[in-house]
Backbone and ligand atoms as CSV (ligand in chain L), in Angstrom:
chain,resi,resn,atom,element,x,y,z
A,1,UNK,N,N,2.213,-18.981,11.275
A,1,UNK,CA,C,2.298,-17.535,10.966
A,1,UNK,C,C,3.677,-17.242,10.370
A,2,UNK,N,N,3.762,-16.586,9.416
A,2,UNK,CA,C,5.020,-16.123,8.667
A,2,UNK,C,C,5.832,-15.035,9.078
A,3,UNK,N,N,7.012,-14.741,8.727
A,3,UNK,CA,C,7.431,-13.364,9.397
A,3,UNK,C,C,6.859,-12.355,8.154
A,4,UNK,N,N,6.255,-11.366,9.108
A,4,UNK,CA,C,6.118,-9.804,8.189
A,4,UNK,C,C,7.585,-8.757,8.235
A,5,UNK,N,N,7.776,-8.779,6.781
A,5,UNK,CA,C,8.987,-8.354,5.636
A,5,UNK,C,C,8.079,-6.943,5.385
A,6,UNK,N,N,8.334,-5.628,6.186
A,6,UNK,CA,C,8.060,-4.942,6.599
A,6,UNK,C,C,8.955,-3.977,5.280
A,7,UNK,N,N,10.429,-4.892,5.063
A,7,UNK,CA,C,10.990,-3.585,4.355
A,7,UNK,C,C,10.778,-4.172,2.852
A,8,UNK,N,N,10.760,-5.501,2.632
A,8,UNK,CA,C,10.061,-6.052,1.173
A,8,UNK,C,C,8.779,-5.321,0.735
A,9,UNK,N,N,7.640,-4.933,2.031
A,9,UNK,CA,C,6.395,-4.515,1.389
A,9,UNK,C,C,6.134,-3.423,1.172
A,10,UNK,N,N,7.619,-2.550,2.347
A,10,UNK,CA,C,8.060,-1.226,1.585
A,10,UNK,C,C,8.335,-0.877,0.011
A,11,UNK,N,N,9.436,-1.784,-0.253
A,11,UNK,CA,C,9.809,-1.839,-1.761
A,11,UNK,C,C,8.423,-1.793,-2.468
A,12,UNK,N,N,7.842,-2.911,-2.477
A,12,UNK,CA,C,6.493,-2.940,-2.916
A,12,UNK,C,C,5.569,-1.766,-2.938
A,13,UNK,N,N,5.504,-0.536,-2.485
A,13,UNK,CA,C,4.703,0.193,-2.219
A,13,UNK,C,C,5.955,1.119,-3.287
A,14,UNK,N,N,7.106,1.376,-2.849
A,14,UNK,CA,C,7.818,2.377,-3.357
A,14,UNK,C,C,7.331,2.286,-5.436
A,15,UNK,N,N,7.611,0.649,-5.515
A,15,UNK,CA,C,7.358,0.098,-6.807
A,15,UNK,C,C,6.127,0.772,-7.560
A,16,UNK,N,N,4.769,0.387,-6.726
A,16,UNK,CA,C,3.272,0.833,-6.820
A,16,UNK,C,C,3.867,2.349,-7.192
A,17,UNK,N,N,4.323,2.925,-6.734
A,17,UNK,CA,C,4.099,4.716,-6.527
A,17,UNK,C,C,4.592,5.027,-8.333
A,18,UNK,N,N,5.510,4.203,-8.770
A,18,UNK,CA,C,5.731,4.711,-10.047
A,18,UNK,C,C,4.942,4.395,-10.938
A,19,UNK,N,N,3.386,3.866,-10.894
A,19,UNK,CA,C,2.422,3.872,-11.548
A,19,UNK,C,C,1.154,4.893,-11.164
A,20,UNK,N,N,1.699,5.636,-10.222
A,20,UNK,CA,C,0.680,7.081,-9.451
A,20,UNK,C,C,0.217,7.996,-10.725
A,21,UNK,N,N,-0.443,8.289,-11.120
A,21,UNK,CA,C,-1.624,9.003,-11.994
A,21,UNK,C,C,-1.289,10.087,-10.971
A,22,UNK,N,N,-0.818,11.095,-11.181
A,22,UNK,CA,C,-0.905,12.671,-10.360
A,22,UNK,C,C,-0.518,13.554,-11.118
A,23,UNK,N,N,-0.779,14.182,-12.236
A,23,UNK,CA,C,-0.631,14.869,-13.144
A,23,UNK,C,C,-0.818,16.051,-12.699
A,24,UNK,N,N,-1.673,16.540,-11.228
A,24,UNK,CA,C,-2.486,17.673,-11.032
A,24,UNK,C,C,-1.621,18.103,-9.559
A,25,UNK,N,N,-0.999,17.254,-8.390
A,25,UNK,CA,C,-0.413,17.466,-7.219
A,25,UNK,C,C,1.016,17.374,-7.350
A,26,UNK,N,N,1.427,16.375,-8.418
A,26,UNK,CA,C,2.489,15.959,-9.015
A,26,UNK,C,C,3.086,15.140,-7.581
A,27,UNK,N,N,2.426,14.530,-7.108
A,27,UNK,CA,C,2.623,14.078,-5.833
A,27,UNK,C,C,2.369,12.666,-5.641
A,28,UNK,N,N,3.076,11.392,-5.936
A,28,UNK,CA,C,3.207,10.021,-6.062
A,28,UNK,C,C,2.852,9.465,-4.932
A,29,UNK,N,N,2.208,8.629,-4.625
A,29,UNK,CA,C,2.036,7.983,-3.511
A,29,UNK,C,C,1.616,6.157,-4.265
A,30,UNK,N,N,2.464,5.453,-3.245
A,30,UNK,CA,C,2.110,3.974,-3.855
A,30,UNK,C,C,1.585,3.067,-2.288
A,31,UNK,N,N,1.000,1.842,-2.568
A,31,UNK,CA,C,0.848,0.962,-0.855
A,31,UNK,C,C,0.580,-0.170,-1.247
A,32,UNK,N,N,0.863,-0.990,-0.802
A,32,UNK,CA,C,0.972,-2.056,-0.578
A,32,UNK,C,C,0.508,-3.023,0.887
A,33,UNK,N,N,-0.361,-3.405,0.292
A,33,UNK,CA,C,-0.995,-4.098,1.794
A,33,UNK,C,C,-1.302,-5.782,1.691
A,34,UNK,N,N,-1.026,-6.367,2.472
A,34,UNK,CA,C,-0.320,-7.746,3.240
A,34,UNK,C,C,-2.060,-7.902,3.788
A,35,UNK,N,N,-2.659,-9.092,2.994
A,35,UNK,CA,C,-3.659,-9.635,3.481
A,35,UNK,C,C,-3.461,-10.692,4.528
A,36,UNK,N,N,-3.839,-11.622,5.247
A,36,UNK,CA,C,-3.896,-12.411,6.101
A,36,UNK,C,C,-3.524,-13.540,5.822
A,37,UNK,N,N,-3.377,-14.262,4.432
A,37,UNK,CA,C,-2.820,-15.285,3.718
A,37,UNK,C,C,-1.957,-15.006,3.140
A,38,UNK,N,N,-1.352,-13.776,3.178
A,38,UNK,CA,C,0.477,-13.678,2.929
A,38,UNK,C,C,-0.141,-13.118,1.315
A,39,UNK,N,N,-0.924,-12.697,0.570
A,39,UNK,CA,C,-1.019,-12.327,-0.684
A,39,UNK,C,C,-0.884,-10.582,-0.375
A,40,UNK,N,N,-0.331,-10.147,-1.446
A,40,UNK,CA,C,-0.033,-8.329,-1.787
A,40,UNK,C,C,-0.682,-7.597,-2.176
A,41,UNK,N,N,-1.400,-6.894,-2.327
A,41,UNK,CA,C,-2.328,-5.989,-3.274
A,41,UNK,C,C,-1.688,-4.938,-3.274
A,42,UNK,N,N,-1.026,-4.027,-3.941
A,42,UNK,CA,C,-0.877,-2.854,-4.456
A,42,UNK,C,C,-1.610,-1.802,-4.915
A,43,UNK,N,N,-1.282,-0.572,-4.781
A,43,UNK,CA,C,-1.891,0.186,-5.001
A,43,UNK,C,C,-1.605,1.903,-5.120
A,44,UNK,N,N,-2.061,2.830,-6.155
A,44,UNK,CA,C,-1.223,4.218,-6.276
A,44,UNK,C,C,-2.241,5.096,-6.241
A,45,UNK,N,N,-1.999,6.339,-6.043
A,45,UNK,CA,C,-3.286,7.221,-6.404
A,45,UNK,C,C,-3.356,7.896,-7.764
A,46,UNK,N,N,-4.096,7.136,-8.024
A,46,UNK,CA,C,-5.416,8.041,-8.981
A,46,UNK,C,C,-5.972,9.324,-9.194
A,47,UNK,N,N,-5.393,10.363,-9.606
A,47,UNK,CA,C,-5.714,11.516,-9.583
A,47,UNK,C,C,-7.340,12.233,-10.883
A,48,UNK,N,N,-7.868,12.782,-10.524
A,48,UNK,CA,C,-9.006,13.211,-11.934
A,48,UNK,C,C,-9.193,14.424,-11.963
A,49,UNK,N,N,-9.485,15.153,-12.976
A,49,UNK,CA,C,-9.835,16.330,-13.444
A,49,UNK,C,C,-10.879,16.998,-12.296
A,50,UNK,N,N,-11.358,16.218,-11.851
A,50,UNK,CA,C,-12.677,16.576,-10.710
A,50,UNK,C,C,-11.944,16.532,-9.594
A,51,UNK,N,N,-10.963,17.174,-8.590
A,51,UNK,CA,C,-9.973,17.073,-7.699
A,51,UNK,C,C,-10.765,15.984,-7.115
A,52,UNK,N,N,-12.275,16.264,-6.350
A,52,UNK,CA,C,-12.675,15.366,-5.136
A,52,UNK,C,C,-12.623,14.186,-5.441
A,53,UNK,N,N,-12.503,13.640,-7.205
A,53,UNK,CA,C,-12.841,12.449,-7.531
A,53,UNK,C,C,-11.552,11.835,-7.464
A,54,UNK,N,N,-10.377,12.128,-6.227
A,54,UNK,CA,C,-9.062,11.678,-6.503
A,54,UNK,C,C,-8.916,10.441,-5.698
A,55,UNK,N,N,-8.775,9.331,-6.155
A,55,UNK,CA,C,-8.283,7.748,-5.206
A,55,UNK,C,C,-6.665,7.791,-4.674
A,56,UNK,N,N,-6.551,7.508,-3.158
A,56,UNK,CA,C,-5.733,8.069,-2.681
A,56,UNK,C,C,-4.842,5.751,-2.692
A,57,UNK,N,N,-3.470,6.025,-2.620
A,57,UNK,CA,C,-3.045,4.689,-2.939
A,57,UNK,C,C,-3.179,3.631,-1.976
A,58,UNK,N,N,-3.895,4.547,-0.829
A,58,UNK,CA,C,-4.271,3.183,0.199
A,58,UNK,C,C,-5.585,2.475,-0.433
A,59,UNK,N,N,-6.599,3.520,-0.517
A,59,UNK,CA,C,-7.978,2.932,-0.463
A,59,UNK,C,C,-7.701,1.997,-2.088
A,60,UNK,N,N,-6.787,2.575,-3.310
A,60,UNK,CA,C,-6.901,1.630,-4.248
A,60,UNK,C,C,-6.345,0.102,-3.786
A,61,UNK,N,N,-5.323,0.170,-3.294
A,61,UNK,CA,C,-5.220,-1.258,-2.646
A,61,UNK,C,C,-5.652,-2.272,-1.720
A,62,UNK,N,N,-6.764,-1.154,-1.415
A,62,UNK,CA,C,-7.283,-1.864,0.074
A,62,UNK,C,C,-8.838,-3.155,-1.194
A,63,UNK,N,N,-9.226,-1.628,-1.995
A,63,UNK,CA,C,-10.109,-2.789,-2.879
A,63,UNK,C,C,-10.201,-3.617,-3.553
A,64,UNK,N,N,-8.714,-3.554,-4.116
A,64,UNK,CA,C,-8.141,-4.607,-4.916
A,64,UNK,C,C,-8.120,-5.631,-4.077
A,65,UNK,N,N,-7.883,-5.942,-2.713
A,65,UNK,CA,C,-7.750,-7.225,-2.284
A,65,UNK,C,C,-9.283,-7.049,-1.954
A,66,UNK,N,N,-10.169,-6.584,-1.557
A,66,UNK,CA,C,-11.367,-7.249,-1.473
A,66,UNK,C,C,-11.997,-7.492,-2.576
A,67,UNK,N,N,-11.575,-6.849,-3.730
A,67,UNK,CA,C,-12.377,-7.281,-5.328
A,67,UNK,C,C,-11.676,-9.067,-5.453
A,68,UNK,N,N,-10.556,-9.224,-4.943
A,68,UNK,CA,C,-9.863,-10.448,-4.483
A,68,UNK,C,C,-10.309,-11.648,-3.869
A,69,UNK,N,N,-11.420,-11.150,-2.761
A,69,UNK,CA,C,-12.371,-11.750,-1.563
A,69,UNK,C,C,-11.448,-11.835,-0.256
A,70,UNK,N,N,-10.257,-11.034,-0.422
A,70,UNK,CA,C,-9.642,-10.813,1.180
A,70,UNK,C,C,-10.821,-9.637,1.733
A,71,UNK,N,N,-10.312,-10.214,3.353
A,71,UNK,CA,C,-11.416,-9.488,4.024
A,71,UNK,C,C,-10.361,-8.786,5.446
A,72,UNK,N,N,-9.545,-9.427,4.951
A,72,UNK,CA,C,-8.543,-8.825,6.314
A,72,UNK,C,C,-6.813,-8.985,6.180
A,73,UNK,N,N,-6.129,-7.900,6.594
A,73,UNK,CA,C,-5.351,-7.059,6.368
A,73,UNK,C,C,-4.408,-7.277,7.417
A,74,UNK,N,N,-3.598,-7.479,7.458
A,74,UNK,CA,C,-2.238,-7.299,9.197
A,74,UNK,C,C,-1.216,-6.077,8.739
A,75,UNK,N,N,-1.085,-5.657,7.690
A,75,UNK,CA,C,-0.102,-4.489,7.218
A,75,UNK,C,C,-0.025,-3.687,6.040
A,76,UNK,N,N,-0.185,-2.417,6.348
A,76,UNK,CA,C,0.049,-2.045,4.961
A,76,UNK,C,C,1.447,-1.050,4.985
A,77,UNK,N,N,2.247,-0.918,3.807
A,77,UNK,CA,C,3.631,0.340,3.984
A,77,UNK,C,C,2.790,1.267,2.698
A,78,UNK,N,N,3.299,2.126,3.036
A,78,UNK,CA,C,2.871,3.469,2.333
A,78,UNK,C,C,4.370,4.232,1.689
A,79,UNK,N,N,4.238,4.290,0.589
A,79,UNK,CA,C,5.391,5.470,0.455
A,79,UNK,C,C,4.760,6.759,-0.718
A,80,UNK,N,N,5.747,7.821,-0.623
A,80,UNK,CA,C,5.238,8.957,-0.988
A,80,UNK,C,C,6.779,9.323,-1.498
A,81,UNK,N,N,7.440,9.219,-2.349
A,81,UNK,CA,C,8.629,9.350,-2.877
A,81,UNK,C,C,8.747,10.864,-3.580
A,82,UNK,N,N,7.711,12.066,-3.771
A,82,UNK,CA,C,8.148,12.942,-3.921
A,82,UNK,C,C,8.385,14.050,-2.645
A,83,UNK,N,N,7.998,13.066,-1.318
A,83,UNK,CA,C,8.280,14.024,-0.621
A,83,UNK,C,C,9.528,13.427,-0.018
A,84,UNK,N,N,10.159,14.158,1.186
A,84,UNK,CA,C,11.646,13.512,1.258
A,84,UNK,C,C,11.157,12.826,2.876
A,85,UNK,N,N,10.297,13.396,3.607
A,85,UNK,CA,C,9.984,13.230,5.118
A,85,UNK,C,C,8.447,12.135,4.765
A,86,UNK,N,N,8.178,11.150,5.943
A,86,UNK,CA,C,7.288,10.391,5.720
A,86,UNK,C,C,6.075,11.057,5.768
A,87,UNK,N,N,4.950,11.103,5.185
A,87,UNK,CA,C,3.887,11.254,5.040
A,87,UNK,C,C,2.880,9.851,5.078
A,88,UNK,N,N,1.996,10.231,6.427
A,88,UNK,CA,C,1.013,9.309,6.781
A,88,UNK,C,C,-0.279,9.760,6.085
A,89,UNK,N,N,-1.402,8.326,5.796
A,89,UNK,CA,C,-2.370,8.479,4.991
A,89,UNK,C,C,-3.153,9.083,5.936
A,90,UNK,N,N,-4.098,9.970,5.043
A,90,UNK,CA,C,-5.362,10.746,5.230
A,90,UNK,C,C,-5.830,10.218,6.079
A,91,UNK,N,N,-6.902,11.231,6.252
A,91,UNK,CA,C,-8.475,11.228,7.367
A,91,UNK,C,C,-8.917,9.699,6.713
A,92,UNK,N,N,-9.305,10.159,5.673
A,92,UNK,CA,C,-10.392,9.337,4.785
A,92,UNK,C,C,-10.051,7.555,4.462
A,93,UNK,N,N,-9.047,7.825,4.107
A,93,UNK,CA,C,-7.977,5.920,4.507
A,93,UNK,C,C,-7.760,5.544,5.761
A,94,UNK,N,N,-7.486,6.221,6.790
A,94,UNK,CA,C,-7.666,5.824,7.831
A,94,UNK,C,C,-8.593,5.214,8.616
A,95,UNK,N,N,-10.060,5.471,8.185
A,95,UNK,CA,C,-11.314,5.048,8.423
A,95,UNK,C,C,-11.584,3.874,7.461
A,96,UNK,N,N,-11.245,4.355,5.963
A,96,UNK,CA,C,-11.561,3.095,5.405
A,96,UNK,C,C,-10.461,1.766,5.505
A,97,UNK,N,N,-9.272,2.092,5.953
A,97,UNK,CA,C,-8.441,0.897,6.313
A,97,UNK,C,C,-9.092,0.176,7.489
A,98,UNK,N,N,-9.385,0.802,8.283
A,98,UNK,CA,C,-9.848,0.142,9.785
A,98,UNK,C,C,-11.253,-0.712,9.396
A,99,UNK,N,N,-11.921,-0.160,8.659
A,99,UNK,CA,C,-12.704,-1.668,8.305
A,99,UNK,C,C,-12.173,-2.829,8.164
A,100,UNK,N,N,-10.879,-2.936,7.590
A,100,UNK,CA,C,-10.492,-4.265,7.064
A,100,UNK,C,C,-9.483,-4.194,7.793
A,101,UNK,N,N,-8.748,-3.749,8.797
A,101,UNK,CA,C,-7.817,-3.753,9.716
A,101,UNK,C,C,-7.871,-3.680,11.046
A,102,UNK,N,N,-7.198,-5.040,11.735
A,102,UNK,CA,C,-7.311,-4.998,13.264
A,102,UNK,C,C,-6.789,-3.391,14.169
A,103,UNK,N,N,-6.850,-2.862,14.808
A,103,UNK,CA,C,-6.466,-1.697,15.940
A,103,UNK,C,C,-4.444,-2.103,15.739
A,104,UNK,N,N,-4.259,-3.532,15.782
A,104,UNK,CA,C,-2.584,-4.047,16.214
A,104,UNK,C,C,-1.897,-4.575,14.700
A,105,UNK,N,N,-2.883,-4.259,13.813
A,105,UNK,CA,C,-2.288,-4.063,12.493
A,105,UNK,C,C,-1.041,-3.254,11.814
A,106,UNK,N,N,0.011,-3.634,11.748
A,106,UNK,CA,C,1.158,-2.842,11.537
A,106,UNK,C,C,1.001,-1.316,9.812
A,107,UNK,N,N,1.468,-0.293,10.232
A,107,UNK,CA,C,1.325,0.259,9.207
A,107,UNK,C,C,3.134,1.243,9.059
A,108,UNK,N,N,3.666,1.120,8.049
A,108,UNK,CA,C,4.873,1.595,7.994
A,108,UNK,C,C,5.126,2.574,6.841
A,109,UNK,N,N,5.375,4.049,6.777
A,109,UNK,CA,C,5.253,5.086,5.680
A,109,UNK,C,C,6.937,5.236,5.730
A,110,UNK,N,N,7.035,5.892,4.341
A,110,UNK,CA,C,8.137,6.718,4.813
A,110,UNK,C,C,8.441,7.382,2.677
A,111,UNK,N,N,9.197,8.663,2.958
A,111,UNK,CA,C,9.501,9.096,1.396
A,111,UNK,C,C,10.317,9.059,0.970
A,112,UNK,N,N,11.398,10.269,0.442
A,112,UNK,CA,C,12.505,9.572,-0.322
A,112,UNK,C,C,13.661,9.426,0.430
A,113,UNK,N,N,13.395,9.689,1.580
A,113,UNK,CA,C,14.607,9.898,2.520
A,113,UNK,C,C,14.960,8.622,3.727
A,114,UNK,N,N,15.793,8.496,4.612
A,114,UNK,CA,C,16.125,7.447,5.087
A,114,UNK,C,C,15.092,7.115,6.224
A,115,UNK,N,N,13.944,7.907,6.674
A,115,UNK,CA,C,13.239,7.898,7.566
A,115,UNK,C,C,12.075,6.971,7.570
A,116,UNK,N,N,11.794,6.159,8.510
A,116,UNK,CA,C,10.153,5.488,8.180
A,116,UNK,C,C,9.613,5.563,9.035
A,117,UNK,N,N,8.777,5.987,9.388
A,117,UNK,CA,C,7.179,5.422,10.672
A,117,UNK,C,C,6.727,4.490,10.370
A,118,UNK,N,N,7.149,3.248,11.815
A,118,UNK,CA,C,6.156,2.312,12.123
A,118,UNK,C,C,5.170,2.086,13.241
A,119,UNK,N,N,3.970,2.429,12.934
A,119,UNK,CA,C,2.877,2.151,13.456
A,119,UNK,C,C,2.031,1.038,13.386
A,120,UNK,N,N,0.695,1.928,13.909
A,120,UNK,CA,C,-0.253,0.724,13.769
A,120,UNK,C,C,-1.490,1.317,13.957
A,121,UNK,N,N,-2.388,0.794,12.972
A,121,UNK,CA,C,-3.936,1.142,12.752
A,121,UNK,C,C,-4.520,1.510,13.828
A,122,UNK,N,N,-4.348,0.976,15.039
A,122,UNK,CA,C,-4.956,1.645,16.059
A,122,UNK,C,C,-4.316,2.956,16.792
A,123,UNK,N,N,-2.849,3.042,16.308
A,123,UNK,CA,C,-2.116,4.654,16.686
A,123,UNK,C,C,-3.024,5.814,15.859
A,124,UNK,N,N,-2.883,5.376,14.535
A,124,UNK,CA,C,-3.607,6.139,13.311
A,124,UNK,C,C,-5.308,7.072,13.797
A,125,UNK,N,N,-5.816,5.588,14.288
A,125,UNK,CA,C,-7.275,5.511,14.198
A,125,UNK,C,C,-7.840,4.925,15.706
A,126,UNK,N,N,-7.127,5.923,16.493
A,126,UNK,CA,C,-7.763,5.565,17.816
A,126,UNK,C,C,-9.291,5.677,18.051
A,127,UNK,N,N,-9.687,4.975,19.143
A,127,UNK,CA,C,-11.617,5.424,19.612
A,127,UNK,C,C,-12.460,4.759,18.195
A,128,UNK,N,N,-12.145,3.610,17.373
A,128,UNK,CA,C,-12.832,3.213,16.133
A,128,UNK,C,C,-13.904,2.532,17.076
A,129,UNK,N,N,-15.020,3.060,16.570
A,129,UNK,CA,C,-16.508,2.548,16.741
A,129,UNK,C,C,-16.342,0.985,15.866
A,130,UNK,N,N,-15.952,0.578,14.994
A,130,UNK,CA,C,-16.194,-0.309,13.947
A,130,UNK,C,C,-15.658,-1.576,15.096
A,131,UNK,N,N,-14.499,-1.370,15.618
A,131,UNK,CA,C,-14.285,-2.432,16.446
A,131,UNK,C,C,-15.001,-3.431,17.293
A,132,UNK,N,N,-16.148,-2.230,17.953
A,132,UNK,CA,C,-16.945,-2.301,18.758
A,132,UNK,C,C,-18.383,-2.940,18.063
A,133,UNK,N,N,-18.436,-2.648,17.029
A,133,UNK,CA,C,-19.563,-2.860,15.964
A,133,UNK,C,C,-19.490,-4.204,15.375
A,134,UNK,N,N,-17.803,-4.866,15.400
A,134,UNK,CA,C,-17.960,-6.107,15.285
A,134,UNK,C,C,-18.038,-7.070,15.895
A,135,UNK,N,N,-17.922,-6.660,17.181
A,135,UNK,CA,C,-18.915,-7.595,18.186
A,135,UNK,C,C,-20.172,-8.005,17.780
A,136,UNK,N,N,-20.603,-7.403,17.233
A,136,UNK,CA,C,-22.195,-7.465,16.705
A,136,UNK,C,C,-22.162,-8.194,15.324
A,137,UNK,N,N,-20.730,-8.930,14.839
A,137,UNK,CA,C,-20.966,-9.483,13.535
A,137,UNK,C,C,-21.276,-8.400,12.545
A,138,UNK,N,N,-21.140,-7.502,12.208
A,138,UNK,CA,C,-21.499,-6.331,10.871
A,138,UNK,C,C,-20.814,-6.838,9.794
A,139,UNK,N,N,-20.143,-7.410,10.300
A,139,UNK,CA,C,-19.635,-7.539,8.377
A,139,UNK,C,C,-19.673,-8.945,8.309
A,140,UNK,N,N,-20.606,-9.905,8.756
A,140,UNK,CA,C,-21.032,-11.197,8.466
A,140,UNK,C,C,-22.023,-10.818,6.803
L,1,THU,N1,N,-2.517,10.817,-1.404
L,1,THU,C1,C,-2.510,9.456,-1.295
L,1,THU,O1,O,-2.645,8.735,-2.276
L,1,THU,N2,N,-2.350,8.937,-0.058
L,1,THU,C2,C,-2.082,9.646,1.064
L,1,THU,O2,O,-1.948,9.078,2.122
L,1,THU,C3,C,-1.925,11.106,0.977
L,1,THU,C4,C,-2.450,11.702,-0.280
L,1,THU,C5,C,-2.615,11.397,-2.737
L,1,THU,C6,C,-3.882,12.101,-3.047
L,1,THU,C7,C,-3.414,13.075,-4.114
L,1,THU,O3,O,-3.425,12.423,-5.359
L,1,THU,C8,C,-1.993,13.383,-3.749
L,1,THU,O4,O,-1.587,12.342,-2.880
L,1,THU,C9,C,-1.807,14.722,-3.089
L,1,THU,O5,O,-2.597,14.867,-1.981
């Protein structure tokens, strides 16, 4: 097992955010998430004319490593560089990270300021049914 470079995959996420499509929130968000074999996937949000149709920079990176054939995740950092205080991902990433993320999966945000939250998928996304569901093999 390797050490997780928590503030490298920060950089990495900060990096991602200056390719953020937000023309409409004007609001950057980049992530970067640490598959299980030490590979990176990146990722920014995607903003569209259709607000609901907006990809937020977790879920783009989370698919990039499964368009990849990763299936599992130990960390992702999040940054949001137009705000100055950390901002944690949505309802909606939170659920879809925990598919591909253990409960003790590290997750670390933070914006333009000296502050970061480090957590973990199961602080985020307590009571996940999916956990329980893979007892049952579901995603065999
Ligand atoms: N956004 C993300 O990409 N991730 C988050 O965790 C919070 C929100 C995006 C969606 C939208 O493009 C913009 O930030 C403002 O909500």
């Amino acid at each position: 097992m390797y050490e997780l470079d928590l503030d490298g995959l920060f950089q990495e996420a900060q990096r991602a955010a200056t390719f953020a499509y937000a023309p409409y929130s004007k609001f950057r968000v980049g992530a970067a998430l640490l598959a299980e074999d030490g590979t990176v996937y990146t990722g920014c949000n995607v903003e569209n004319r259709s607000f609901g149709l907006t990809i937020c920079a977790e879920r783009n990176a989370l698919v990039q490593g499964v368009a990849q054939g990763r299936r599992s995740f130990i960390a992702i950092a999040i940054a949001s560089p137009d705000a100055v205080e950390p901002v944690g991902p949505c309802g909606a990433c939170r659920q879809v990270l925990s598919e591909f993320m253990a409960p003790q999966a590290q997750v670390r945000f933070g914006g333009s300021g000296p502050e970061r939250v480090d957590t973990t998928i199961g602080a985020l996304y307590p009571y996940d049914s999916l956990h329980d569901l893979l007892a049952f093999n579901v995603r065999d």
